[in-house]
Backbone as CSV, one residue per row, in Angstrom:
resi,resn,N_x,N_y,N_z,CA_x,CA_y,CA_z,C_x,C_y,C_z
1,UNK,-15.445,18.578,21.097,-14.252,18.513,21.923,-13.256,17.537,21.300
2,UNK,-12.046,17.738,21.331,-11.023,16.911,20.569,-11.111,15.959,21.508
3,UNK,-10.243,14.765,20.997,-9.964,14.051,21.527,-8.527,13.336,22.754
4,UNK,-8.652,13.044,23.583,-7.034,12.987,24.275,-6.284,11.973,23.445
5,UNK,-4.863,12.298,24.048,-3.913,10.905,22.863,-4.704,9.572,23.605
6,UNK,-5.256,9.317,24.871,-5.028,8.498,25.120,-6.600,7.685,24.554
7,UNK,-7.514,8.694,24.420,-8.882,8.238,23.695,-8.403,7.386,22.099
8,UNK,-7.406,8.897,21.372,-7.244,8.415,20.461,-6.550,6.703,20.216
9,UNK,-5.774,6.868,20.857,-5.260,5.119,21.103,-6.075,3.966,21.292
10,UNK,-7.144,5.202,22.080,-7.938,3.526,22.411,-8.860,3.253,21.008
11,UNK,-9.138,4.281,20.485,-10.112,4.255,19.373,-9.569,3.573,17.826
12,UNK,-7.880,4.268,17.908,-7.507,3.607,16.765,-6.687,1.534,16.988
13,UNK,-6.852,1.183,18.206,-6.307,0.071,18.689,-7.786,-0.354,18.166
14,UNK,-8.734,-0.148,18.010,-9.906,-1.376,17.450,-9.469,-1.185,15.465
15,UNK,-9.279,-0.602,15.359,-8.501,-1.389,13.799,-7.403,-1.685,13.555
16,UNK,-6.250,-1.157,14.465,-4.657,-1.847,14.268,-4.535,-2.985,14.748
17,UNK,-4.869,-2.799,16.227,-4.381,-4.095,16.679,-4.557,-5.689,15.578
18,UNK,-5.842,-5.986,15.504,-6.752,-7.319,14.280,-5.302,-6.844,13.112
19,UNK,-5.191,-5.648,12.742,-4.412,-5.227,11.471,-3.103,-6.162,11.818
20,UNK,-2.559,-5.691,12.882,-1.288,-5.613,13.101,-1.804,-7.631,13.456
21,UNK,-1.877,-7.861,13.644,-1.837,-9.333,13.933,-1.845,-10.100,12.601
22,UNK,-3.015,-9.865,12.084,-2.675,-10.186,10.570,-1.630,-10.347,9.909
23,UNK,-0.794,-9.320,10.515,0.607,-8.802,9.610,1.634,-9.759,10.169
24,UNK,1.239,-9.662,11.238,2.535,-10.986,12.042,1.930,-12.617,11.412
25,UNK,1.128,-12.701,11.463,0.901,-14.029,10.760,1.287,-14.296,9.452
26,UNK,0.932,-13.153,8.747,1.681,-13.268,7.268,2.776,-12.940,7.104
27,UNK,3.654,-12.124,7.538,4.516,-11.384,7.206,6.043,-12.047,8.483
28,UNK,5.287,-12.270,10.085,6.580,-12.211,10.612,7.021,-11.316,11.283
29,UNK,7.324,-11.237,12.522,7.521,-10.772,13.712,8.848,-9.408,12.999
30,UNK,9.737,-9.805,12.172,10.877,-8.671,12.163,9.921,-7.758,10.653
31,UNK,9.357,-8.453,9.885,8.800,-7.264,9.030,7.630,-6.875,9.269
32,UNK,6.754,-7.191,10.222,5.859,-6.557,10.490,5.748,-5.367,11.411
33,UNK,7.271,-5.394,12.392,7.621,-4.296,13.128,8.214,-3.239,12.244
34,UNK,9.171,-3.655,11.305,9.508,-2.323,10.352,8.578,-1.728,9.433
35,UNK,7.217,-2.430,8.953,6.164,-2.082,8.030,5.149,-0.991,8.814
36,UNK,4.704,-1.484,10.273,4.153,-0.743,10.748,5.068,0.297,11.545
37,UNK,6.198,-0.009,11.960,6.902,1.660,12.375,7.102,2.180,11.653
38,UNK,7.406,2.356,9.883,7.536,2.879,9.335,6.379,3.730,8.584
39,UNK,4.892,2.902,8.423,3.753,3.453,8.251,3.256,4.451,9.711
40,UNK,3.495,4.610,9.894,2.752,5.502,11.697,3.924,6.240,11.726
41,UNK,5.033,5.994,11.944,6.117,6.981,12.269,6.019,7.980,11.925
42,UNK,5.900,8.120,10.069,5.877,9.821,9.955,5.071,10.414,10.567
43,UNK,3.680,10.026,10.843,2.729,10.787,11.467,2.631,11.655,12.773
44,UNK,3.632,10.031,13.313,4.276,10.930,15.141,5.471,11.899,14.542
45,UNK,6.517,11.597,14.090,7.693,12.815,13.305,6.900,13.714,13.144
46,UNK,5.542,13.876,11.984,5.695,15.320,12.116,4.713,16.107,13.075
47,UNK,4.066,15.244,13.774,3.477,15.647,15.243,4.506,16.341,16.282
48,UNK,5.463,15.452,16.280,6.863,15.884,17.720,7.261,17.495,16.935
49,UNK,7.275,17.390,15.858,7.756,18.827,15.173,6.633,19.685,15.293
50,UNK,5.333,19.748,14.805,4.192,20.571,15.119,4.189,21.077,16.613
51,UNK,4.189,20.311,17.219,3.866,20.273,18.393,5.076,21.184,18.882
52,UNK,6.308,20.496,19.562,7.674,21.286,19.344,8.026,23.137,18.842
53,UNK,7.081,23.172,17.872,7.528,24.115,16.670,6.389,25.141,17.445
54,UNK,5.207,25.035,18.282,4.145,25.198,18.864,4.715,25.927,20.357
55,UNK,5.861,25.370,20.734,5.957,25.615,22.726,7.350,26.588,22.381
56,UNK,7.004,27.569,23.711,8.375,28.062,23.659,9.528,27.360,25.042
57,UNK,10.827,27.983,24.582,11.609,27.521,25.649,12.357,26.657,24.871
58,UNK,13.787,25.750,25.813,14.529,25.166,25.495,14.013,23.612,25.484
59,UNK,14.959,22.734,25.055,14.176,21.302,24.905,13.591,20.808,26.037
60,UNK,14.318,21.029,27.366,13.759,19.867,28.566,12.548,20.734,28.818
61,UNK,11.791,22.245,28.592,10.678,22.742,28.877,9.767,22.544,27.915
62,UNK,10.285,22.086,26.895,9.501,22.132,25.566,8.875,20.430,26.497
63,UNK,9.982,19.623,26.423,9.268,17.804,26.857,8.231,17.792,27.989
64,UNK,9.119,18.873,28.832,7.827,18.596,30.024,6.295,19.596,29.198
65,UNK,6.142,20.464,28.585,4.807,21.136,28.317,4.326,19.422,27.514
66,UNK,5.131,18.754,26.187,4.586,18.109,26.109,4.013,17.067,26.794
67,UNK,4.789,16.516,28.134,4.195,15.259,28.781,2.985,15.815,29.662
68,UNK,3.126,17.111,29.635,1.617,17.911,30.388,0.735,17.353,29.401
69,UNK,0.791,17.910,27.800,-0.359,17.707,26.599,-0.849,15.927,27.078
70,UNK,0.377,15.144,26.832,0.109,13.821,26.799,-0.875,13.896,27.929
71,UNK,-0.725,13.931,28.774,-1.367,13.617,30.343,-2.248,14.648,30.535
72,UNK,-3.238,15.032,29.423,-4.214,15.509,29.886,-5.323,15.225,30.758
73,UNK,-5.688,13.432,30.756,-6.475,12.942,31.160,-6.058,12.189,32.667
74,UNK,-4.738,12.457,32.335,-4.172,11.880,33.846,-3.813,10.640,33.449
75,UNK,-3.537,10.186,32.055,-2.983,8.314,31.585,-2.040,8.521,32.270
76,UNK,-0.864,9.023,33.112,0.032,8.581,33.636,0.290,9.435,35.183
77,UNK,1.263,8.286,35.739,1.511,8.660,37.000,2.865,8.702,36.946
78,UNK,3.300,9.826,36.874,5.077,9.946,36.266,5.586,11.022,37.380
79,UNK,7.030,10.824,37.572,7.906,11.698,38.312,9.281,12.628,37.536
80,UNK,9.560,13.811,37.329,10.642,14.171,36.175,11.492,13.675,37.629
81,UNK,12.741,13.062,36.575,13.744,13.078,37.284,14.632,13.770,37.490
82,UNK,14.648,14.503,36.028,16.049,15.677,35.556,15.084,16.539,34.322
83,UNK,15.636,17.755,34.401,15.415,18.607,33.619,16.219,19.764,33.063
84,UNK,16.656,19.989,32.377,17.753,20.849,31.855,17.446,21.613,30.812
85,UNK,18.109,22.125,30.379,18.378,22.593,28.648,18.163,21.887,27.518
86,UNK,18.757,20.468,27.623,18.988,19.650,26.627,19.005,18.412,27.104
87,UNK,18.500,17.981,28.390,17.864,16.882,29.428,16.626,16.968,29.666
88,UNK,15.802,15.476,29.367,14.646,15.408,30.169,14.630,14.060,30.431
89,UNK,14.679,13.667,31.911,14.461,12.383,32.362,13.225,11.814,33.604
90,UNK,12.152,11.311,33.024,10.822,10.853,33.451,10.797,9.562,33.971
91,UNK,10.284,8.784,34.822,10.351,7.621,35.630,8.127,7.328,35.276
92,UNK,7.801,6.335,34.986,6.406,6.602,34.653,6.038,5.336,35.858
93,UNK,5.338,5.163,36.970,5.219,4.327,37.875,2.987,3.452,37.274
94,UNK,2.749,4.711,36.683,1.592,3.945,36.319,0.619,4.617,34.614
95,UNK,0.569,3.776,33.755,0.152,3.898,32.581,-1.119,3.869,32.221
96,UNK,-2.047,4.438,32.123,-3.017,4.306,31.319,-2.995,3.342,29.765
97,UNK,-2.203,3.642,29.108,-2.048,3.261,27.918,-1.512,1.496,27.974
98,UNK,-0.724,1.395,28.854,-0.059,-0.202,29.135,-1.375,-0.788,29.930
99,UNK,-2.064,0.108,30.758,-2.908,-1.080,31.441,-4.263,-1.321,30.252
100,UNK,-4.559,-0.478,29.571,-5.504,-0.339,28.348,-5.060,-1.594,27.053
101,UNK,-3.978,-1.789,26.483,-3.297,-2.726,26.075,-3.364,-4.059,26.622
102,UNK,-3.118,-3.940,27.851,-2.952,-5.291,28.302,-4.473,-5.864,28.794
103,UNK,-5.285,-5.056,29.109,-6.820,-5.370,28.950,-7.412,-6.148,27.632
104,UNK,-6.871,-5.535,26.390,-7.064,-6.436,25.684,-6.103,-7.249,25.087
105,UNK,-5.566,-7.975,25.999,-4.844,-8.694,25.908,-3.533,-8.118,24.482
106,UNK,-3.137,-7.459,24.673,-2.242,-7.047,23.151,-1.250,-6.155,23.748
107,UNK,-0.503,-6.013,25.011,0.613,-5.348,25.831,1.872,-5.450,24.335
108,UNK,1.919,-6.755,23.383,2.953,-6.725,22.740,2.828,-5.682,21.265
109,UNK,1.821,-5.404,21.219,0.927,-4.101,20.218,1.151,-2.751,20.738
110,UNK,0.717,-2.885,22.046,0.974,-1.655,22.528,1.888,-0.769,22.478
111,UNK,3.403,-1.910,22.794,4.585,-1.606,22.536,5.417,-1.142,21.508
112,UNK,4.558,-1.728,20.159,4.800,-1.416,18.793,3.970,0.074,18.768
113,UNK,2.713,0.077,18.465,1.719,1.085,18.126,2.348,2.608,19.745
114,UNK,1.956,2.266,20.311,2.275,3.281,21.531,3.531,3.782,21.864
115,UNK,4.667,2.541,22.326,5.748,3.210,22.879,6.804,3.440,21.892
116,UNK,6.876,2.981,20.556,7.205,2.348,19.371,7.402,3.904,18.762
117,UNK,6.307,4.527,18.949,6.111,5.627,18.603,7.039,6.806,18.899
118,UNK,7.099,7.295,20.408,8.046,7.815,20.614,9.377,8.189,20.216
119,UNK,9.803,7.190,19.488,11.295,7.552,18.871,11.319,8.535,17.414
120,UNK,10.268,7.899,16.232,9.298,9.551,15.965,9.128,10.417,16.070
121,UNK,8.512,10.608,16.999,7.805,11.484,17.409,9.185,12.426,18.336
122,UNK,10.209,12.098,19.141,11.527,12.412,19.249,12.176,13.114,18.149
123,UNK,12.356,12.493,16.726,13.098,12.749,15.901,12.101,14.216,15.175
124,UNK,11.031,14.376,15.370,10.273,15.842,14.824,10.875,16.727,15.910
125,UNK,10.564,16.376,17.466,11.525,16.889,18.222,12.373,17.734,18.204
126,UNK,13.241,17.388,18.156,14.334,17.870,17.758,15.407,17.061,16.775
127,UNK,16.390,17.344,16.083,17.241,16.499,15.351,18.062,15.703,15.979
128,UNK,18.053,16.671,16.915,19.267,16.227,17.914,19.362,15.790,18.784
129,UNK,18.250,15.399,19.321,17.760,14.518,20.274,17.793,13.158,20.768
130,UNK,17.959,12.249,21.093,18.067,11.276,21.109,17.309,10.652,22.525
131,UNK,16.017,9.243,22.420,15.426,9.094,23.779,15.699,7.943,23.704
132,UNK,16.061,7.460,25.005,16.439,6.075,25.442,15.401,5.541,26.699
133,UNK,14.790,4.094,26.266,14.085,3.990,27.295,14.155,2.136,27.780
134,UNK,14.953,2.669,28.456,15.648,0.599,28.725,14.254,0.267,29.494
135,UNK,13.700,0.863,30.042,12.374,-0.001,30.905,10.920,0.195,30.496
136,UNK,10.058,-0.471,30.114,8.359,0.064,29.927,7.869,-1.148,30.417
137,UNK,6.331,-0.914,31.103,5.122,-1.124,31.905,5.088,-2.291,30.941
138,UNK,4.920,-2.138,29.512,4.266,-2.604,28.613,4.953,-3.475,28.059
139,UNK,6.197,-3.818,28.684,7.111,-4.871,28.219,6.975,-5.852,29.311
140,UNK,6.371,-5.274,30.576,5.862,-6.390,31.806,7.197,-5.755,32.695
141,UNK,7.625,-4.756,32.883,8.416,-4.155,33.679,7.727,-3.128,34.595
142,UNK,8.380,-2.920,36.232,7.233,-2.196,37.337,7.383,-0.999,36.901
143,UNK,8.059,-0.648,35.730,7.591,1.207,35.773,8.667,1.715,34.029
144,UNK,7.930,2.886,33.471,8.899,3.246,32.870,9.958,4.111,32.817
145,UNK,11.373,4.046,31.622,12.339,4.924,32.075,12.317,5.653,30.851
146,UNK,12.159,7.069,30.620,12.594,7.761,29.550,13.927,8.740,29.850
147,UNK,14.303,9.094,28.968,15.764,9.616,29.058,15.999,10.469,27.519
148,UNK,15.689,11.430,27.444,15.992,12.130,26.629,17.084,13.684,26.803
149,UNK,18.045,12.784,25.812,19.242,13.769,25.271,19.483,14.608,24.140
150,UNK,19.914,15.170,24.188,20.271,16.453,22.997,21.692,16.395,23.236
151,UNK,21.924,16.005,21.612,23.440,15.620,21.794,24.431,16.463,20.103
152,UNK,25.131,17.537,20.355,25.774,18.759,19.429,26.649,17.251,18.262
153,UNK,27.062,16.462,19.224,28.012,15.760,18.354,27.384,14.623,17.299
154,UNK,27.376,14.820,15.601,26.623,13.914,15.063,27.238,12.525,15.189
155,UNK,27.895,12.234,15.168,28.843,10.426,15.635,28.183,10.296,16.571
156,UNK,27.542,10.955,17.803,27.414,10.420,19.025,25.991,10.130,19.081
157,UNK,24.990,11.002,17.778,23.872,11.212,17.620,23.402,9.691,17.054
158,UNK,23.846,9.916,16.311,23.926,8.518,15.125,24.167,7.460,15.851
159,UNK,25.344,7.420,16.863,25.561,6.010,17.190,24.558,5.515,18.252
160,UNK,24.175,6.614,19.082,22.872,6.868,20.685,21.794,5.998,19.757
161,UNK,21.261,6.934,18.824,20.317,6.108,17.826,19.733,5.024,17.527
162,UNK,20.795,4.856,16.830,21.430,3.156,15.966,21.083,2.479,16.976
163,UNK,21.884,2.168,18.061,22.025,1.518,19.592,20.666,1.109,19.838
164,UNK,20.081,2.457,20.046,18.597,2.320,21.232,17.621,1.716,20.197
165,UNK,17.820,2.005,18.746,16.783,1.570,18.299,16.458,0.087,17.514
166,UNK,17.957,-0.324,17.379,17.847,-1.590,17.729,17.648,-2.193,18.726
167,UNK,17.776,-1.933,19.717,17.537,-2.645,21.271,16.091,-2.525,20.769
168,UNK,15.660,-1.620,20.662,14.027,-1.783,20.573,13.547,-2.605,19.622
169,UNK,13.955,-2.983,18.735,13.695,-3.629,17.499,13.941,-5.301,18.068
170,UNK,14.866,-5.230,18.219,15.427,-6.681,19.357,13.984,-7.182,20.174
171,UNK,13.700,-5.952,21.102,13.005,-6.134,22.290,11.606,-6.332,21.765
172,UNK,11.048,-5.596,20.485,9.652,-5.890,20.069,9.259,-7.336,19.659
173,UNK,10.701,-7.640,18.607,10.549,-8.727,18.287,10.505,-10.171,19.231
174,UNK,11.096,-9.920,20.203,11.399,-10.874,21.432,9.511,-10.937,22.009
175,UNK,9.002,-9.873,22.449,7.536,-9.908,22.436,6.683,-10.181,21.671
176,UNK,6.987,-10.128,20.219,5.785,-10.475,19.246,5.851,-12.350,19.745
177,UNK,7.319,-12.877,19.844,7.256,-14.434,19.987,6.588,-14.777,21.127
178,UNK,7.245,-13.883,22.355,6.339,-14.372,23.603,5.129,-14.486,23.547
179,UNK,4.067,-13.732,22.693,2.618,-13.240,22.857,2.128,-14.465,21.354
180,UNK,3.301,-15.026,20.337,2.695,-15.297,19.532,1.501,-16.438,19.518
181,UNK,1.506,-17.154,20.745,0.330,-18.048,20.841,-1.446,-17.417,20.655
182,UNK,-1.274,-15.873,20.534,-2.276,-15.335,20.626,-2.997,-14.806,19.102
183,UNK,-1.911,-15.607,17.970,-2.368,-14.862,16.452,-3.150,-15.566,16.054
């Protein structure tokens, strides 16, 4: 029997996490977030595309079949908020994956390795896509916000992007310091 994403997480978090700590001790909270999103990323990219390339229908039916796949095991307790053509907006009130993280003490890993992921795994997606997620469990917030757009205009693509994914880059790094008493 395969495995769920959320087994898989737990299985590959006993060699990243020790990894990924390592890396912040040597390396530093801003290059150890671009070394490891950039090592894992392709893997989710060309997953969101397999996967994607796999479902029929338009994007917001394509996201929800996938957040069905994700939630095979029931890791989340989520509500769609919106669904469209080229909209999908999810509210997540309880995580498997954030409360699994924060069990072993590593919620600021999680965030890298787990939610980190998503923007990836987005971009196999579709091209044109763009997901914004100002709130996660796993940042110590009561719930998460996803927000995914499909956007025709490339300036608007590029700039949605740029934006969100520095905020995230901002926001990881702001957590690797909070948690760093723990390397």
């Amino acid at each position: 029997m395969a495995m769920t994403p959320f087994e898989m997480y737990k299985a590959q978090a006993d060699v990243l996490v020790p990894i990924v700590r390592a890396l912040l001790k040597e390396l530093g909270a801003e290059r150890t977030h671009e070394l490891v999103s950039e090592a894992i990323g392709e893997n989710f990219r060309a997953m969101g595309k397999s996967i994607f390339e796999s479902l029929d229908g338009d994007f917001g039916s394509k996201t929800k079949k996938l957040w069905e796949i994700y939630n095979v095991d029931n890791s989340f307790d989520y509500t769609i908020e919106k669904q469209s053509k080229d909209a999908f907006y999810v509210r997540v009130d309880g995580c498997g994956f954030a409360k699994f993280f924060k069990s072993i003490d590593a919620p600021e890993l999680g965030f890298l390795i787990c939610c980190g992921q998503d923007y990836p795994l987005t971009e196999g997606m579709d091209p044109k896509a763009v997901m914004r997620r100002p709130k996660s469990l796993m940042q110590g917030h009561d719930h998460c916000e996803f927000y995914w757009d499909v956007h025709e205009d490339p300036q608007r693509l590029e700039s949605e992007k740029s934006k969100e994914l520095s905020r995230v880059r901002n926001e990881q790094v702001i957590l690797f310091h909070k948690h760093a008493e723990r390397l």
